[in-house]
C-alpha positions in Angstrom: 18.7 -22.5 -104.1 15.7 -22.6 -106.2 14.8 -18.5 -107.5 10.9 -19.2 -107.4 9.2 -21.1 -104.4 6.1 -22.6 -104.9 3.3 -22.0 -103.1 -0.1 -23.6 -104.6 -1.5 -25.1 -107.3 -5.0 -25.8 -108.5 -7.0 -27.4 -110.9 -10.3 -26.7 -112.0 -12.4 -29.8 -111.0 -14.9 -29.8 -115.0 -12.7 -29.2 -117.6 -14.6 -25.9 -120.0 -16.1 -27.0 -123.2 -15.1 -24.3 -126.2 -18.1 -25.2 -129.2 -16.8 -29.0 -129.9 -13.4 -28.5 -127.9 -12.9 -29.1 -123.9 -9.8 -27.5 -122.4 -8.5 -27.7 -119.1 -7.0 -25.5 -117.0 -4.5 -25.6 -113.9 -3.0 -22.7 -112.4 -0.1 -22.3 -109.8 1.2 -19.3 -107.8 4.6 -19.1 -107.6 6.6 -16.2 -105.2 10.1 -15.2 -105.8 12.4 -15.5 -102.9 14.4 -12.5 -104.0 11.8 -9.8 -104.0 8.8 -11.7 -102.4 7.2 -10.7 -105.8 4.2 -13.1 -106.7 3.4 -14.8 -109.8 0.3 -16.7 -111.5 1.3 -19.4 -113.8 -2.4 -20.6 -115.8 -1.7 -24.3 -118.0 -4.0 -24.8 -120.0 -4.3 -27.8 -122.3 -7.2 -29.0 -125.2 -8.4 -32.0 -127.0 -6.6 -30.6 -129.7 -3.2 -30.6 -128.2 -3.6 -34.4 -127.3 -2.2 -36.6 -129.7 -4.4 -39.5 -131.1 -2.7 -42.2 -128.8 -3.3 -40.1 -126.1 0.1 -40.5 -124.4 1.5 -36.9 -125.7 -0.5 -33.9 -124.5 0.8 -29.8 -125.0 0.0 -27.2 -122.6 0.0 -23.6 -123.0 1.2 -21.1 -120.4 0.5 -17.3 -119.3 1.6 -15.4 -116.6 0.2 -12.7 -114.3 1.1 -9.9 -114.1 2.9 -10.0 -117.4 6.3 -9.4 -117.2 7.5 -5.7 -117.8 10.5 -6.7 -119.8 8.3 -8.1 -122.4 6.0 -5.2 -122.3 6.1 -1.6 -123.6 7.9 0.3 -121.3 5.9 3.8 -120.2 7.8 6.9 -120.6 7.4 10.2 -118.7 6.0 13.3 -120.3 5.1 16.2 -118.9 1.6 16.4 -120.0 -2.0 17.3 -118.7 -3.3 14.7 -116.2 -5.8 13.2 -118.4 -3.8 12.8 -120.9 -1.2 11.0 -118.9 -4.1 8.5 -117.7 -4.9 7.8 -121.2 -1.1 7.6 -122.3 -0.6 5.1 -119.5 -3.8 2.8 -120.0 -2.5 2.8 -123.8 1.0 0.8 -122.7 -1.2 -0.9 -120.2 -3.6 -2.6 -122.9 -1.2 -3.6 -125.6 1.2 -5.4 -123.1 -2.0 -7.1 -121.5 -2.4 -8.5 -125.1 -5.8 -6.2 -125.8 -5.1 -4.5 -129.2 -8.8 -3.0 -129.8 -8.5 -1.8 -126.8 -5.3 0.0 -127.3 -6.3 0.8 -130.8 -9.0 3.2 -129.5 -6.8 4.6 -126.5 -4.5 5.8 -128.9 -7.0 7.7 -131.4 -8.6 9.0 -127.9 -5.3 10.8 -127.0 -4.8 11.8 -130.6 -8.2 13.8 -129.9 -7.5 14.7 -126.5 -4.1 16.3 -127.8 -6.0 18.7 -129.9 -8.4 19.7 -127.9 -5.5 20.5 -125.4 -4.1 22.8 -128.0 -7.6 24.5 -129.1 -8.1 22.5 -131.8 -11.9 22.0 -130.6 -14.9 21.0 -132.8 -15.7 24.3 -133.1 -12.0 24.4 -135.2 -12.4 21.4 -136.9 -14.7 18.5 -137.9 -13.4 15.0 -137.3 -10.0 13.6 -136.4 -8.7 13.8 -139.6 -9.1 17.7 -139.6 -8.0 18.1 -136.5 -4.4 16.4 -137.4 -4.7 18.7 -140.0 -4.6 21.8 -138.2 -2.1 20.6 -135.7 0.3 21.0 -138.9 -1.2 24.2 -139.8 -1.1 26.2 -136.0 2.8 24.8 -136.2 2.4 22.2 -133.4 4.0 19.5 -135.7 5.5 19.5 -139.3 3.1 18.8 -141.7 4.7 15.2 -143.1 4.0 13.9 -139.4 0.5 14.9 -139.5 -0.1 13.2 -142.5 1.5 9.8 -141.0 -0.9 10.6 -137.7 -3.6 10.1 -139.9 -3.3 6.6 -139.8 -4.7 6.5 -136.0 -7.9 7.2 -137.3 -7.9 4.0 -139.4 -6.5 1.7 -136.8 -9.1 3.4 -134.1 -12.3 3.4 -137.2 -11.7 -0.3 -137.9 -11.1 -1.8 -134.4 -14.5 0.3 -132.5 -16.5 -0.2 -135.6 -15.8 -3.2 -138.0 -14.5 -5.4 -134.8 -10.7 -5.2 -136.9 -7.8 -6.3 -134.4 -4.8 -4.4 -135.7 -1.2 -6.2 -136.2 1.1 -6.2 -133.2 3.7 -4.5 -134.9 1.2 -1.9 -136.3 0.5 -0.8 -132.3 4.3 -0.8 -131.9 4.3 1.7 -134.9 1.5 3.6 -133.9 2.9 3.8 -130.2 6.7 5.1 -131.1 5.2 8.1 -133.5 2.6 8.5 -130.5 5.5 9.1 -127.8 7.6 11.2 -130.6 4.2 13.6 -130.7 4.3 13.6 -127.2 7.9 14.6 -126.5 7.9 17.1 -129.0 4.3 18.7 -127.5 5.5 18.5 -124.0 8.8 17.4 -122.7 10.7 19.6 -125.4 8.5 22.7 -124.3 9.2 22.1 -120.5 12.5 21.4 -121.3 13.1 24.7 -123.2 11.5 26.9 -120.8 13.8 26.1 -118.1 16.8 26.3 -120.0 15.0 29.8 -121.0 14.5 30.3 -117.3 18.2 29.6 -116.3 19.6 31.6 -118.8 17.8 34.8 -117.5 18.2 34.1 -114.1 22.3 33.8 -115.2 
């Protein structure tokens, strides 16, 4: 018994001409009969991937939805709503592929975190600041608001100079990212209710 049934498939009738390049495209839907779950599979094939004899042609393949096991996998913080929006449309961008995009989420929450903890303008002048006095209140150790710093780089360069930042730099960016959150949130929830058992014992 076959895992994925298909369903339909379709192919676009003029093939899309890309500056001296035409590429077609087919695309199939495909549902699994485990967990009725359905899938887009989009082909898509170019005069460049057809060999000069023509008898040899390479296609290229998405899927959508992505699949989560090759995604970023969101974690749960106890955190501010808004901040949890942004947290979540961060993991959301960088496994749909869109690094500016998550580039810029990420130095949002960075700023949304220290206006959170009363880091305001009024406190501070640009990002970079504001990192800067997250060390100095004693919301994180100094050394880790010097790495933050960074965020303001990856964010500068991707809104302003049109820079895509690396994969891996994201991943980077990302894993400090969740550390900052754990130790803002989930560590402070998580000590008050041990604090609250213990006097309640």
């Amino acid at each position: 018994m076959q895992h994925f049934q298909f369903v339909e498939q379709i192919q676009l009738d003029e093939p899309i001409r890309f500056d001296d390049n035409e590429a077609a495209f087919v695309y199939t839907l495909w549902i699994c009969q485990g967990c009725d779950t359905a899938t887009l599979q989009e082909a898509c094939t170019a005069q460049t991937l057809v060999s000069d004899d023509g008898l040899q042609v390479a296609w290229t393949y998405d899927f959508y939805p992505r699949r989560l096991k090759e995604g970023w996998q969101r974690k749960p913080f106890l955190m501010p709503l808004k901040l949890g929006i942004t947290y979540q449309e961060i993991v959301e961008s960088f496994n749909a592929g869109l690094a500016t995009l998550c580039s810029i989420g990420l130095r949002a929450l960075l700023e949304g975190i220290c206006v959170d903890k009363g880091i305001t303008d009024e406190v501070a002048w640009g990002l970079e600041k504001k990192i800067d006095k997250l060390g100095e209140y004693g919301h994180i150790p100094i050394d880790i608001a010097r790495s933050m710093k960074s965020f303001k780089f990856i964010g500068d360069n991707a809104a302003h100079r049109l820079e895509v930042p690396e994969e891996e730099d994201l991943k980077l960016a990302i894993e400090v990212m969740e550390e900052l959150l754990t130790s803002l949130y989930s560590l402070d929830y998580k000590a008050q209710c041990l604090l609250d058992r213990i006097q309640q014992a």
